[in-house]
ZARO-6343 format. One record per residue (C-alpha): residue number from 1; x, y, z. Coordinates in steps of 0.25 Angstrom, whole numbers, m for minus. Example, Ala and Ser with C-alpha at 12.3 -4.5 7.8 and 13.67 -1.06 7.14 Angstrom:
! residues 2
seq, xx, yy, zz
1, 49, m18, 31;
2, 55, m4, 29;
! end
This chain:
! residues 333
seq, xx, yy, zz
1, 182, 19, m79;
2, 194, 27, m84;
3, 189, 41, m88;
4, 196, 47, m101;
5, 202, 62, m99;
6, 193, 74, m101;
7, 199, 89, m103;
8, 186, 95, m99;
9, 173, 92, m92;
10, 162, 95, m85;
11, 158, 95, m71;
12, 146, 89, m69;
13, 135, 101, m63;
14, 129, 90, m54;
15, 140, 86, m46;
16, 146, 101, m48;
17, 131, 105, m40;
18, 135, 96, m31;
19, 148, 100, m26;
20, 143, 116, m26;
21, 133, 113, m15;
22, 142, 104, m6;
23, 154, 113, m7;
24, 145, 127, m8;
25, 129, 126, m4;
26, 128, 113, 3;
27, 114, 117, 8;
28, 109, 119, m6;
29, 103, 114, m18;
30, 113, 117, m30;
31, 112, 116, m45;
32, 124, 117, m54;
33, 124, 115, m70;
34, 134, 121, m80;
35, 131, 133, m86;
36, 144, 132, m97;
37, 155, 125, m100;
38, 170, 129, m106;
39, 183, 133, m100;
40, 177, 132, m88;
41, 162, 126, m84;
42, 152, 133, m77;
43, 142, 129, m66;
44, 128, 135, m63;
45, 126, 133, m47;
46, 113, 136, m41;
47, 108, 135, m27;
48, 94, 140, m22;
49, 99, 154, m20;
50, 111, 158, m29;
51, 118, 154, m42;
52, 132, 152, m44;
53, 143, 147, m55;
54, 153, 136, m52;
55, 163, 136, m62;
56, 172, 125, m66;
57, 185, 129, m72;
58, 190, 119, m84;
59, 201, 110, m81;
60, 217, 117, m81;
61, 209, 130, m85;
62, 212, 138, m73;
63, 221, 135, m60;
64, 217, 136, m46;
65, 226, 150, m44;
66, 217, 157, m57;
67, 203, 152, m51;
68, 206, 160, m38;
69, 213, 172, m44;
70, 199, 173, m53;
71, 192, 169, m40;
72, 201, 182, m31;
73, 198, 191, m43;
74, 182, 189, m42;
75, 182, 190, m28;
76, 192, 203, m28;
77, 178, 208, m37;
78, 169, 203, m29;
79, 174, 210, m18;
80, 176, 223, m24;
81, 161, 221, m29;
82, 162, 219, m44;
83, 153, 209, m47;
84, 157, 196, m52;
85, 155, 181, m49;
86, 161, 178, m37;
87, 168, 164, m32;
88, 161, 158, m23;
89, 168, 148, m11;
90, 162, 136, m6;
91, 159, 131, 9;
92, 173, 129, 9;
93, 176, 143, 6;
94, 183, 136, m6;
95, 182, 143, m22;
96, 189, 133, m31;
97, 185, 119, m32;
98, 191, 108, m38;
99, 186, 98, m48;
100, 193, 84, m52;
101, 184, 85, m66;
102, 190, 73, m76;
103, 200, 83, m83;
104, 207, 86, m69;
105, 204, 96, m59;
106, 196, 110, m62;
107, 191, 120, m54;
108, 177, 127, m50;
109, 172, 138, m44;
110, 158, 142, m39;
111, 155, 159, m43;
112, 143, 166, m39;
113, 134, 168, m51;
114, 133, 180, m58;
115, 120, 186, m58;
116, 114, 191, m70;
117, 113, 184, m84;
118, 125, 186, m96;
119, 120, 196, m108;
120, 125, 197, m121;
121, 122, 211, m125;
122, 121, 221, m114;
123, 114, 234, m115;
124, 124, 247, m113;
125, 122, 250, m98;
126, 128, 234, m94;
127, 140, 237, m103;
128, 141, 250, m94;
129, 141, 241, m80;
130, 149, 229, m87;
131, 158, 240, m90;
132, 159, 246, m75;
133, 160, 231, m68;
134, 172, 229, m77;
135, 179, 242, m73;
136, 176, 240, m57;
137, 181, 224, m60;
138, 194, 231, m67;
139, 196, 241, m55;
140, 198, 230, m45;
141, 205, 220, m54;
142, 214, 230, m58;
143, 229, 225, m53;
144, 223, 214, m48;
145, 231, 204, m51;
146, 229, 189, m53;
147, 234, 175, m54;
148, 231, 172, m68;
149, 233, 175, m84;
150, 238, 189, m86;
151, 230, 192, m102;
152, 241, 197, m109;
153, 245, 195, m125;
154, 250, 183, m122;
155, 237, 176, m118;
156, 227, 187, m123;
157, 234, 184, m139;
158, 246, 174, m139;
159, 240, 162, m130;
160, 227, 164, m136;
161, 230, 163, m152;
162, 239, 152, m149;
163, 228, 145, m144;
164, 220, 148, m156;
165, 229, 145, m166;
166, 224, 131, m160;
167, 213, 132, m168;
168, 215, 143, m180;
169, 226, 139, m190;
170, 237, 151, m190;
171, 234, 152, m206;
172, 219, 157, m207;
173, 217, 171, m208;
174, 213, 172, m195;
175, 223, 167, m187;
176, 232, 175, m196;
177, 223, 188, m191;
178, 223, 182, m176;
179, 240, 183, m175;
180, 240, 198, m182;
181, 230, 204, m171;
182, 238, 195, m161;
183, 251, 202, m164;
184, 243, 216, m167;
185, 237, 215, m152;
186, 250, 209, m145;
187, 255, 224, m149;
188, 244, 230, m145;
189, 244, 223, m131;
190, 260, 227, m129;
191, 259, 239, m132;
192, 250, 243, m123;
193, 250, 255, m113;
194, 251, 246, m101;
195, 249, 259, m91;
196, 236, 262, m97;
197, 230, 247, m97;
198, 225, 241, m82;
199, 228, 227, m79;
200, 222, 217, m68;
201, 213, 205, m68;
202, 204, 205, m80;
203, 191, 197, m82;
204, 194, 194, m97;
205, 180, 190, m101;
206, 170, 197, m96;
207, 160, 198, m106;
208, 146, 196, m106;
209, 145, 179, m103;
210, 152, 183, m91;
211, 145, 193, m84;
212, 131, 193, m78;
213, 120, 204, m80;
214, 107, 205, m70;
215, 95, 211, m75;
216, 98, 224, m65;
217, 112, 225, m75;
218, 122, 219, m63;
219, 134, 214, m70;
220, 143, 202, m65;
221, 157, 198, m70;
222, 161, 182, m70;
223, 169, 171, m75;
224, 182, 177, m71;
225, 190, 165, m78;
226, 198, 171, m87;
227, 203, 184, m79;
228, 216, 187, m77;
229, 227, 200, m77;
230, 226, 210, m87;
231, 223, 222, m94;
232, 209, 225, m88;
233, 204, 230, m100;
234, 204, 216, m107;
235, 190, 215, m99;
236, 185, 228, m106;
237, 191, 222, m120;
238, 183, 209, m118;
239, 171, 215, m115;
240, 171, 225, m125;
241, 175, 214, m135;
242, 161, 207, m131;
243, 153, 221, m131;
244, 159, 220, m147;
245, 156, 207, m150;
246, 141, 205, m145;
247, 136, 219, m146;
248, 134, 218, m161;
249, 129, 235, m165;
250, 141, 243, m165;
251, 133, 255, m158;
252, 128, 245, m148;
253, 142, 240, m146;
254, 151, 253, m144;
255, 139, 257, m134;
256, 141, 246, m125;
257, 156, 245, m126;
258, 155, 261, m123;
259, 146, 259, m111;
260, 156, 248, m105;
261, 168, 256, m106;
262, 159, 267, m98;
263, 156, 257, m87;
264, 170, 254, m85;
265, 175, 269, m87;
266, 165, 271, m78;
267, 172, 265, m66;
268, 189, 265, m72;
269, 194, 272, m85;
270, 200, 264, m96;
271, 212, 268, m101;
272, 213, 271, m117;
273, 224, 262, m117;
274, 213, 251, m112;
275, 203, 255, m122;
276, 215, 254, m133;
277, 216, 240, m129;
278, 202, 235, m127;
279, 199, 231, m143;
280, 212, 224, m144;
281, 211, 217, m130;
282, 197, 214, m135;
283, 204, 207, m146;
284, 214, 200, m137;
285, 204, 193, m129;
286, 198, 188, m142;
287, 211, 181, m143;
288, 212, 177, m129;
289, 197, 170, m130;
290, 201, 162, m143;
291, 210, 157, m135;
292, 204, 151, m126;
293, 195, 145, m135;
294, 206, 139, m140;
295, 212, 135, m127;
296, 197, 128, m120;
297, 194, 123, m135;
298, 192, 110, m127;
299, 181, 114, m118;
300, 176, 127, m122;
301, 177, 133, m137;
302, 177, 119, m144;
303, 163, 118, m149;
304, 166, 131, m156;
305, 181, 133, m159;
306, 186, 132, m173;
307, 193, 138, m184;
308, 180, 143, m190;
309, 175, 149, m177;
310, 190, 157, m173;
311, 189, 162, m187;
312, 175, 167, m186;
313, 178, 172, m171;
314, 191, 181, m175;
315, 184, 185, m188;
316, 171, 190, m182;
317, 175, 195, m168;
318, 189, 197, m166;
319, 193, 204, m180;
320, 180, 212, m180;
321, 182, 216, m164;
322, 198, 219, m170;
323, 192, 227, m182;
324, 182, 233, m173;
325, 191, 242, m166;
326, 199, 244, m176;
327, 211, 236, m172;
328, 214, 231, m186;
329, 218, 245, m191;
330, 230, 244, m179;
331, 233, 233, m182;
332, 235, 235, m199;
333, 242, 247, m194;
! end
């Protein structure tokens, strides 16, 4: 029977089971079954004494040279004792595997699970440690270079409306809106006093669905797909975007964004020029995320992206985090 051509599937947790145990516990029972599904899949893998994540990259999403740049950086952490999920190698001392899916050839790789469960609001003291991790991250990915995307305006804001305007027409009001904060941030970015600003590998997307907590407070980073170079603030202004949109009392919300940035300062100072920076970067990586939404509408964002819900996203989180801080007064100005 001819098979018709597929752009995205699934592998099958069974059979995925069974190629973890031959190829990593051969002695041992293991259980697989997905835990989510999107840009890329991801696997739940137990054995009788530990947990672990196998995660299935989507097809053409990332080469074999950016896999093992995000695999060298988490082991360059591990290393130094920051606590992430690590790659683990097979009996073949092998990390990246290879999958002939029916879409063509895609990638997986087996983490160790981060302990801990995932927390929407945290109380003040976790914002202090998430805070310290993330400084001790930056002080050993500081000028460590890697071999993938550099987050500059050009993909943080020119890629990512392009792709947008995919699905908002350039005449609404907010698409209109969208283009004048563009061109008011691509400034902003420009002009910016490069000595003061620290660059080297970033996270980009550290927020609370990619960090684990344990009951003792123990905190650790993962899901390293979308690191890359850049300033390393952009992790502070993503987080802090996240403190902003879940915490929703505004006392509540300074008090937690105030207890992260002493964390951090606790272990590395943060220039002013950073803290200049953070709201519009926070901004930035709104853009950014839209679009990618845009880009995997086909096996990520499409049982929720439309016109209606970009309207209501801009309106009701960007614009308001913009306003927030006060950005539109620069920006009339």
């Amino acid at each position: 029977m001819n098979v018709f051509p597929v752009s995205n599937s699934n592998l099958s947790p069974v059979h995925l089971g069974h190629f973890v145990q031959k190829h990593y516990f051969p002695e041992q029972q293991v259980e697989c079954r997905i835990l989510k599904t999107g840009i890329s899949d991801t696997y739940l893998i137990v054995s009788p004494d530990k947990r672990y994540i196998f995660r299935v990259y989507s097809f053409q999403w990332r080469t074999r040279t950016e896999i093992s740049e995000e695999l060298r950086l988490l082991e360059h952490l591990r290393r130094n004792g920051v606590s992430v999920s690590y790659p683990v190698a097979d009996l073949a001392h092998a990390f990246i595997h290879t999958f002939q899916a029916p879409e063509g050839e895609r990638f997986g790789v087996l983490f160790s699970f981060a302990e801990g469960e995932k927390v929407l609001n945290f109380d003040p003291e976790t914002h202090y440690r998430v805070g310290k991790l993330m400084a001790e991250m930056h002080l050993l990915t500081k000028d460590f270079p890697l071999h993938r995307m550099t987050y500059t305006e050009k993909e943080l804001l020119i890629d990512s409306l392009g792709q947008l305007s995919k699905f908002l027409p350039a005449d609404t009001e907010e698409m209109q809106y969208m283009k004048t904060v563009q061109e008011y941030l691509i400034g902003e970015l420009q002009h910016a006093d490069q000595a003061q600003l620290r660059k080297g590998a970033v996270h980009l997307d550290l927020w609370f669905d990619n960090m684990n907590v344990t009951t003792d407070g123990d905190i650790t980073f993962f899901d390293f797909d979308f690191c890359g170079n850049g300033w390393l603030c952009l992790d502070m202004a993503y987080y802090m975007l996240q403190i902003h949109s879940t915490e929703k009392d505004d006392a509540e919300r300074e008090l937690k964004t105030e207890q992260f940035l002493k964390g951090y300062e606790s272990v590395t100072p943060v220039s002013d020029e950073e803290k200049r920076l953070i709201p519009m970067l926070g901004i930035c990586l709104y853009f950014f995320y839209l679009g990618i939404q845009s880009q995997r509408y086909d096996n990520w964002s499409n049982v929720f992206l439309n016109e209606i819900y970009l309207k209501r996203f801009i309106n009701l989180l960007l614009k308001k985090y913009f306003d927030y801080h006060q950005l539109g007064q620069k920006l009339i100005s």
